[in-house]
PQR file with spaces between the fields and no chain letter, atoms N, CA, C, O and H, PARSE charges and radii, in Angstrom:
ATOM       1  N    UNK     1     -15.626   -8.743   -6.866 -0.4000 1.5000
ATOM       2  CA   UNK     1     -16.934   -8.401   -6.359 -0.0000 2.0000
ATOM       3  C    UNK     1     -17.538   -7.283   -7.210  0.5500 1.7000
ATOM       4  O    UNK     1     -16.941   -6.219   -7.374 -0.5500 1.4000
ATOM       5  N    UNK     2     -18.519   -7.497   -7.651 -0.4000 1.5000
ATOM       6  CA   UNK     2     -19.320   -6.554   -8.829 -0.0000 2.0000
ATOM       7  C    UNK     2     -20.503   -6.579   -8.594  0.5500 1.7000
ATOM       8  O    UNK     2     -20.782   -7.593   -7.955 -0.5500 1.4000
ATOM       9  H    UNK     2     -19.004   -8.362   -7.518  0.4000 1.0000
ATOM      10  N    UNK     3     -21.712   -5.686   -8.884 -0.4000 1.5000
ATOM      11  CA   UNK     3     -23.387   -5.677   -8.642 -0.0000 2.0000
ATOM      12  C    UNK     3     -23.436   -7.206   -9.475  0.5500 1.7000
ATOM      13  O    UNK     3     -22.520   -7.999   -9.689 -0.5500 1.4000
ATOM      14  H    UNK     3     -21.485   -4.862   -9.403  0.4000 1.0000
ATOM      15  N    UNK     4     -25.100   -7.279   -9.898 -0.4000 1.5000
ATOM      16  CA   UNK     4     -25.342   -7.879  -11.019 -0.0000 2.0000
ATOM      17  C    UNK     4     -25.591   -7.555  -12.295  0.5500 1.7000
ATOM      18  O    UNK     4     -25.500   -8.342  -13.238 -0.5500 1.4000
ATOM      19  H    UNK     4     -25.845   -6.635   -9.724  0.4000 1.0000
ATOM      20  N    UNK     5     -25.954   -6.235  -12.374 -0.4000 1.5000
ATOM      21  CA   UNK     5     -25.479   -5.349  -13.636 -0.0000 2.0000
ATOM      22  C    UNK     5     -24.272   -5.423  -14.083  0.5500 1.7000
ATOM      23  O    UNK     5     -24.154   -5.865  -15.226 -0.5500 1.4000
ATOM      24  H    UNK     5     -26.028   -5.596  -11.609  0.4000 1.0000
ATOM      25  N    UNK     6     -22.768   -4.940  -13.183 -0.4000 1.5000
ATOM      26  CA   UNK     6     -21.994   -4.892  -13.896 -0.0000 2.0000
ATOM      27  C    UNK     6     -21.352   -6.254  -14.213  0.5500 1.7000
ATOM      28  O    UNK     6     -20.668   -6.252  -15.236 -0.5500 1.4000
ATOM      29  H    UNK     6     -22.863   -4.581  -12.255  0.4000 1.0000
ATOM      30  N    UNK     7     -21.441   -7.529  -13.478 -0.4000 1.5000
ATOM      31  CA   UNK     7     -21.304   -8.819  -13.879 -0.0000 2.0000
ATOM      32  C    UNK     7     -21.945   -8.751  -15.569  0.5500 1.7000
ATOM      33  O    UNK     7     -21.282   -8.686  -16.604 -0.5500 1.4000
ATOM      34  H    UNK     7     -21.997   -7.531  -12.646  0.4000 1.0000
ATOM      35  N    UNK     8     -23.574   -8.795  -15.403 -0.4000 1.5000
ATOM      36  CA   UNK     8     -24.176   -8.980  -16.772 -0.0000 2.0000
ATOM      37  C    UNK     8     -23.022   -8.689  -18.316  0.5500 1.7000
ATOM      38  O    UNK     8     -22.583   -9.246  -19.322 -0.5500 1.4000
ATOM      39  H    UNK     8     -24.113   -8.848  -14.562  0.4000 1.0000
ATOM      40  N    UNK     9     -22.988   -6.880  -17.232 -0.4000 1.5000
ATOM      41  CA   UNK     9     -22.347   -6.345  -18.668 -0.0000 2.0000
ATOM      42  C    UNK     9     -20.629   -6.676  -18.805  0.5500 1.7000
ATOM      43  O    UNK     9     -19.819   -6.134  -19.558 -0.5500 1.4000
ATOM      44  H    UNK     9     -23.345   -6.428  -16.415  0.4000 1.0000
ATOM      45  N    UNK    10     -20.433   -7.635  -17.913 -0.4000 1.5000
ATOM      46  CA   UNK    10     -18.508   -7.678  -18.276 -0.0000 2.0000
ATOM      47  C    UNK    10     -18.785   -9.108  -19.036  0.5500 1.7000
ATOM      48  O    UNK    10     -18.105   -9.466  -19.997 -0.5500 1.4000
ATOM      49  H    UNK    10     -21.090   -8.075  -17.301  0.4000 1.0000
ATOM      50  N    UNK    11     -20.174  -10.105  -18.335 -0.4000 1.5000
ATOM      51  CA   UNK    11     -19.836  -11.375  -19.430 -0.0000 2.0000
ATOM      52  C    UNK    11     -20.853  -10.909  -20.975  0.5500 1.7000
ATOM      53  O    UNK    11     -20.868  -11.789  -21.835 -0.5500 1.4000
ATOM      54  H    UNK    11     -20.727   -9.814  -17.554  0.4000 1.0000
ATOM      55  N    UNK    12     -21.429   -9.966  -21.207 -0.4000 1.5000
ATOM      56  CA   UNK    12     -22.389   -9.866  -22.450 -0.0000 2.0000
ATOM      57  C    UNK    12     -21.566   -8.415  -22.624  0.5500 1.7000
ATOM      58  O    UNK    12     -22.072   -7.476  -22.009 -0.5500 1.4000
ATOM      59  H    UNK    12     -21.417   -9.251  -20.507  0.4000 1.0000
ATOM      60  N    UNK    13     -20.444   -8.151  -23.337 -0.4000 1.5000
ATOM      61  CA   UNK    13     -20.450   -6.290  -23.584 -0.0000 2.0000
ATOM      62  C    UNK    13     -20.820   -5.723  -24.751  0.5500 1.7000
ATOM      63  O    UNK    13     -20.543   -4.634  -25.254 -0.5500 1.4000
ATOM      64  H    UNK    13     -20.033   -8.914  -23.836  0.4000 1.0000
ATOM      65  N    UNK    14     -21.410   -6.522  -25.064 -0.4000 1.5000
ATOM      66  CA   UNK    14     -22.320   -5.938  -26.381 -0.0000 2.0000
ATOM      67  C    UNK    14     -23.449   -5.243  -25.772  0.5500 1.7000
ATOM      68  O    UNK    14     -23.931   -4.229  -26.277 -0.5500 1.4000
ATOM      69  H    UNK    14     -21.635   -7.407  -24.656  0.4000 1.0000
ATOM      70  N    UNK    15     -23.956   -5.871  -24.496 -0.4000 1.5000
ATOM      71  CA   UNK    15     -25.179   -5.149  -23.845 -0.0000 2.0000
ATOM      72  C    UNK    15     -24.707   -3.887  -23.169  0.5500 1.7000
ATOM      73  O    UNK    15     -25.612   -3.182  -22.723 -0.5500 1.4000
ATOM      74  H    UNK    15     -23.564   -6.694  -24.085  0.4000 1.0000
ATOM      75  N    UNK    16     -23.243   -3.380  -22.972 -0.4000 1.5000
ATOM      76  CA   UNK    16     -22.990   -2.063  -22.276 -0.0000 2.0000
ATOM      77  C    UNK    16     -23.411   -1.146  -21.744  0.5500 1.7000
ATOM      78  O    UNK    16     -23.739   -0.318  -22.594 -0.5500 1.4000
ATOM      79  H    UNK    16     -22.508   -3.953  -23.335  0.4000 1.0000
ATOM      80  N    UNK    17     -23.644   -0.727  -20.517 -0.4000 1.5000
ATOM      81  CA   UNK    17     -24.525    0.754  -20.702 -0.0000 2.0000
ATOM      82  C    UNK    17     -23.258    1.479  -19.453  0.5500 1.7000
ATOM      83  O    UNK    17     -23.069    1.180  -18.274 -0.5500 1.4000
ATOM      84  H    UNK    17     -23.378   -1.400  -19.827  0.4000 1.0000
ATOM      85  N    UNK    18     -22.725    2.287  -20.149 -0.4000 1.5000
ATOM      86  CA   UNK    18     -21.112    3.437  -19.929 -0.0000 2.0000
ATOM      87  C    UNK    18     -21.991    4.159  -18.760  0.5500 1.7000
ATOM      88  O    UNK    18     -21.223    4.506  -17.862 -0.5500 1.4000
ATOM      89  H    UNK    18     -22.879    2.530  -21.107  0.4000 1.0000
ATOM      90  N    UNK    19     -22.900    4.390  -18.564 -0.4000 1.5000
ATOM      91  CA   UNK    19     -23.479    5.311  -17.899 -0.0000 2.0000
ATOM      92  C    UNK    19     -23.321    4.491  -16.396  0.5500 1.7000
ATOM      93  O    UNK    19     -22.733    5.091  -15.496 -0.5500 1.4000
ATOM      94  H    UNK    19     -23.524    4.108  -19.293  0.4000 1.0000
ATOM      95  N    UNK    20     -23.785    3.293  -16.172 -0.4000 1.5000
ATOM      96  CA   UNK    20     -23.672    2.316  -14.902 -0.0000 2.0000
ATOM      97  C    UNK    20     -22.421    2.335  -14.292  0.5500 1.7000
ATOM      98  O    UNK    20     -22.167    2.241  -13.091 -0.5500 1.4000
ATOM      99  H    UNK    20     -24.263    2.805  -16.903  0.4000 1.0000
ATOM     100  N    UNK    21     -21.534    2.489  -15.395 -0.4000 1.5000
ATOM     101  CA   UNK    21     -19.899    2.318  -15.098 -0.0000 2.0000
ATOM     102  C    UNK    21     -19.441    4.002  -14.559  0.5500 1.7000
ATOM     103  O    UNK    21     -18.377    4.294  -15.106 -0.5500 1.4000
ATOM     104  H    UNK    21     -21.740    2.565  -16.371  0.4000 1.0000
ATOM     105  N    UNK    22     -19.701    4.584  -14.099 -0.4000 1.5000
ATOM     106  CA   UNK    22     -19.712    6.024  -14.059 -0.0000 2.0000
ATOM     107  C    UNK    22     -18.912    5.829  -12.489  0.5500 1.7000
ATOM     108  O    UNK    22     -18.065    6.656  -12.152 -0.5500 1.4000
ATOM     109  H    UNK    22     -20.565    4.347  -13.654  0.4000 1.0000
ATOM     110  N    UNK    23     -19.184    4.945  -11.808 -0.4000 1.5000
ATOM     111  CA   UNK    23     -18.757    5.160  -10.045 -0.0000 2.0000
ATOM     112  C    UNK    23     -17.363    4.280  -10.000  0.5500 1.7000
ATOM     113  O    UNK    23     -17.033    3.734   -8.946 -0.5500 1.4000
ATOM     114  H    UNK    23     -19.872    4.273  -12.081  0.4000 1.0000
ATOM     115  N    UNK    24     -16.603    4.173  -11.127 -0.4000 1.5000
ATOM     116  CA   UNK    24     -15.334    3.474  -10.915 -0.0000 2.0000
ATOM     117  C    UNK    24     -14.765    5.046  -11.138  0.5500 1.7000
ATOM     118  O    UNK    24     -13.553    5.221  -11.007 -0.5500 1.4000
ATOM     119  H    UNK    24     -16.871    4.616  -11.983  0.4000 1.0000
ATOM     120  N    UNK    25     -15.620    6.175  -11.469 -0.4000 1.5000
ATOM     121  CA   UNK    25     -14.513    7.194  -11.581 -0.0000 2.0000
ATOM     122  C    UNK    25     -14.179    7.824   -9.923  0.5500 1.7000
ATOM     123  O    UNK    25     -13.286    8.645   -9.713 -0.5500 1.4000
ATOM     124  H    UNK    25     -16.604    6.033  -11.576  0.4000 1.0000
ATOM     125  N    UNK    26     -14.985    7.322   -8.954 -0.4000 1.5000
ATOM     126  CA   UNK    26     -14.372    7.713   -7.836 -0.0000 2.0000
ATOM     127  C    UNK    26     -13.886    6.382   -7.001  0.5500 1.7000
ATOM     128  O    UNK    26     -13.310    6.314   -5.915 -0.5500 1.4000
ATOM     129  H    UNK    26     -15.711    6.656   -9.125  0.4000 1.0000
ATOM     130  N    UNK    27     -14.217    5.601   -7.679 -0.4000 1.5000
ATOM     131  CA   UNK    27     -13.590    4.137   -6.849 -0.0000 2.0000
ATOM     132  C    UNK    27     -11.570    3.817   -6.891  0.5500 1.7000
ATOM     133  O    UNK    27     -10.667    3.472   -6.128 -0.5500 1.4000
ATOM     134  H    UNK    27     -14.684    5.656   -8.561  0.4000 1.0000
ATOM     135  N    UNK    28     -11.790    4.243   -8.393 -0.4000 1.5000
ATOM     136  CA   UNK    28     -10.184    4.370   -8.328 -0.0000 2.0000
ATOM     137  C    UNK    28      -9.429    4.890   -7.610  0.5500 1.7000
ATOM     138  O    UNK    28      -8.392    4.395   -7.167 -0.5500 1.4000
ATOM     139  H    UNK    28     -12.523    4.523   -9.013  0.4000 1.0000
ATOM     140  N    UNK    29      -9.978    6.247   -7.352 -0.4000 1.5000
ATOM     141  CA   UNK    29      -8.960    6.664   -6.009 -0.0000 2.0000
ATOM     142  C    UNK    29      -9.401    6.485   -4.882  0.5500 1.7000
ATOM     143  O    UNK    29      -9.811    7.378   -4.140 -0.5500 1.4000
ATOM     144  H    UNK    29     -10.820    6.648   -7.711  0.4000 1.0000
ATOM     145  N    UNK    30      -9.357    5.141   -4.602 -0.4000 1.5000
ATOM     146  CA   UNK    30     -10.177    4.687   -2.982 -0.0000 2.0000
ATOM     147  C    UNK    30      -8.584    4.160   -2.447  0.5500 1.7000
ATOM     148  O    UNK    30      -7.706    3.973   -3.289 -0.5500 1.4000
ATOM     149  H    UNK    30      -9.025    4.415   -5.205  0.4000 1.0000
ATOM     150  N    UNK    31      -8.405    4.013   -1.440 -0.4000 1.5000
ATOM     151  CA   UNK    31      -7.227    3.901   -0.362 -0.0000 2.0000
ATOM     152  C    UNK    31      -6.882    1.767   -1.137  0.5500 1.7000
ATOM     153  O    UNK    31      -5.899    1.093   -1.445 -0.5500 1.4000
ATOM     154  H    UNK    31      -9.119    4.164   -0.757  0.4000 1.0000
ATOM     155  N    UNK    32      -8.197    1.602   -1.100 -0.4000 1.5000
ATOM     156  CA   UNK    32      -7.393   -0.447   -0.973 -0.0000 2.0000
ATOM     157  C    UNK    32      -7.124   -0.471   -2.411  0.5500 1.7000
ATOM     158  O    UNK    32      -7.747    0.152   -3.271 -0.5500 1.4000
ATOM     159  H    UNK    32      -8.996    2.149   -0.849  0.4000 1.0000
ATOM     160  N    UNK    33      -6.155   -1.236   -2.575 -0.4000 1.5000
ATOM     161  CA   UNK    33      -5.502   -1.548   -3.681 -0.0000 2.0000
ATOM     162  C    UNK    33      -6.596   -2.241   -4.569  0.5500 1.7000
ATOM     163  O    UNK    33      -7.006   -1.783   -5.635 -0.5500 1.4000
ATOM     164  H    UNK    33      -5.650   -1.742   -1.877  0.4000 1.0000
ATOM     165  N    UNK    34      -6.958   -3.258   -4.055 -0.4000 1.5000
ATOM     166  CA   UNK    34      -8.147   -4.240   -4.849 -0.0000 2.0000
ATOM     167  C    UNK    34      -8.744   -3.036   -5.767  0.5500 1.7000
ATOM     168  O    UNK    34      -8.470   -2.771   -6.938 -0.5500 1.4000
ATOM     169  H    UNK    34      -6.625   -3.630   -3.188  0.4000 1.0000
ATOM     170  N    UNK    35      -9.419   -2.550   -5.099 -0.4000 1.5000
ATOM     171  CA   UNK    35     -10.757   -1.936   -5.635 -0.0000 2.0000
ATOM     172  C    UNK    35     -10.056   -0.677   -6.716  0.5500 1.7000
ATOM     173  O    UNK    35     -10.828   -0.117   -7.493 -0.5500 1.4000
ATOM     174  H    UNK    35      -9.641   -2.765   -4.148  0.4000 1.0000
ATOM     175  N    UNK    36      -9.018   -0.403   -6.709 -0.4000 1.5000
ATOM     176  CA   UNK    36      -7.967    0.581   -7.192 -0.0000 2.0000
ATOM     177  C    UNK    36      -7.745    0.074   -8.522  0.5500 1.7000
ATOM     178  O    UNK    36      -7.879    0.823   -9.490 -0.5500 1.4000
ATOM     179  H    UNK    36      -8.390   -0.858   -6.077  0.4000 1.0000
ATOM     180  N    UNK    37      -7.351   -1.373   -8.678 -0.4000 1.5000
ATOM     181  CA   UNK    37      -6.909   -2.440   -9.649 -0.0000 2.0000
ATOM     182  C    UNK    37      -7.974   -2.459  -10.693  0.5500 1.7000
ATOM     183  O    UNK    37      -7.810   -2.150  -11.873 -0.5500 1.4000
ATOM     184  H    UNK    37      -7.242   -1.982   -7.892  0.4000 1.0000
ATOM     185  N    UNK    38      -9.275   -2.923  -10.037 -0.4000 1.5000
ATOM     186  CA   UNK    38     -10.529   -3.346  -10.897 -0.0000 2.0000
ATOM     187  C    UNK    38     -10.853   -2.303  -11.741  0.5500 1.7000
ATOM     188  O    UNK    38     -11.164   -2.402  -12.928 -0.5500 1.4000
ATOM     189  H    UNK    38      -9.408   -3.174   -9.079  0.4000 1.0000
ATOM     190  N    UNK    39     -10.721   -0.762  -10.719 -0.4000 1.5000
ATOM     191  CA   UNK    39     -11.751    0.571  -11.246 -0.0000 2.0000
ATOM     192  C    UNK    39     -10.823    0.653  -12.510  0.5500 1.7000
ATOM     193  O    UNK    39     -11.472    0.680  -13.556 -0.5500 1.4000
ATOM     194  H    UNK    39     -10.469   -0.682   -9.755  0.4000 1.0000
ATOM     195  N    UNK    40      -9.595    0.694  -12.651 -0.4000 1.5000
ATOM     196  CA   UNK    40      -8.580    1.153  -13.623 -0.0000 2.0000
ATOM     197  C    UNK    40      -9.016    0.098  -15.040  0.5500 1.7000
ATOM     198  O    UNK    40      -9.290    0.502  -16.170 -0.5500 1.4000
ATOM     199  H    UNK    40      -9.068    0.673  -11.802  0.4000 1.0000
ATOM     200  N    UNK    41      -8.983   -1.043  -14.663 -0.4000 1.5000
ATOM     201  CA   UNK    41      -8.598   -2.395  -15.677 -0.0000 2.0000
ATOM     202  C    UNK    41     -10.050   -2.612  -16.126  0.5500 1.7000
ATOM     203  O    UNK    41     -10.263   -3.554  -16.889 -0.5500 1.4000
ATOM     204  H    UNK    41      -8.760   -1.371  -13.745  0.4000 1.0000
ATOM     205  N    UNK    42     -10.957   -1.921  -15.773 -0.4000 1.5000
ATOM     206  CA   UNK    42     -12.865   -2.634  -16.088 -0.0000 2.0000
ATOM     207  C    UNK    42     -13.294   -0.906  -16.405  0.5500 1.7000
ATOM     208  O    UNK    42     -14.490   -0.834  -16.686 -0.5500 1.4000
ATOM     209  H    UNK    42     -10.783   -1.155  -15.153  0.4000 1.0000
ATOM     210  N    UNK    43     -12.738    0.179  -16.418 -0.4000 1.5000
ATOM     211  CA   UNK    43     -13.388    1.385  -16.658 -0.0000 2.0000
ATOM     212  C    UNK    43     -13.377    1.449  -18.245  0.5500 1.7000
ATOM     213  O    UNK    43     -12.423    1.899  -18.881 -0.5500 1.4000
ATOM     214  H    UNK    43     -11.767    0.121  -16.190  0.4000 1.0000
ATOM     215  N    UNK    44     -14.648    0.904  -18.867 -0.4000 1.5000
ATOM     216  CA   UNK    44     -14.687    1.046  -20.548 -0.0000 2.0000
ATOM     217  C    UNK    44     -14.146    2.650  -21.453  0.5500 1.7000
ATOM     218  O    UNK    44     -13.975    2.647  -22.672 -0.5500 1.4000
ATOM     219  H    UNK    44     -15.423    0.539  -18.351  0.4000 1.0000
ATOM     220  N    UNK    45     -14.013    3.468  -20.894 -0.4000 1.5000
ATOM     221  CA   UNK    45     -13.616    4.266  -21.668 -0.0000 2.0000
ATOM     222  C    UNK    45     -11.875    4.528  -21.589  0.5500 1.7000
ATOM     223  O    UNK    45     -11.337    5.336  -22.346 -0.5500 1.4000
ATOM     224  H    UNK    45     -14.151    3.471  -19.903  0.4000 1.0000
């Protein structure tokens, strides 16, 4: 489950914008595993 921004930018990442991706830095430490998994494995930097 992703906006439609960050869909856009995981199938086009030439179009990137690092700045959108900014809220996996508090998603990672969220309690459910899922959302724990994604923030780690999809955070571009």
């Amino acid at each position: 489950m992703v906006c439609k921004t960050c869909h856009e930018q995981i199938i086009k990442p030439d179009k990137m914008n690092v700045n959108h991706w900014y809220c996996l830095n508090d998603s990672m430490w969220t309690p459910v595993p899922a959302v724990r998994n994604i923030s780690l494995t999809s955070n571009p930097e």
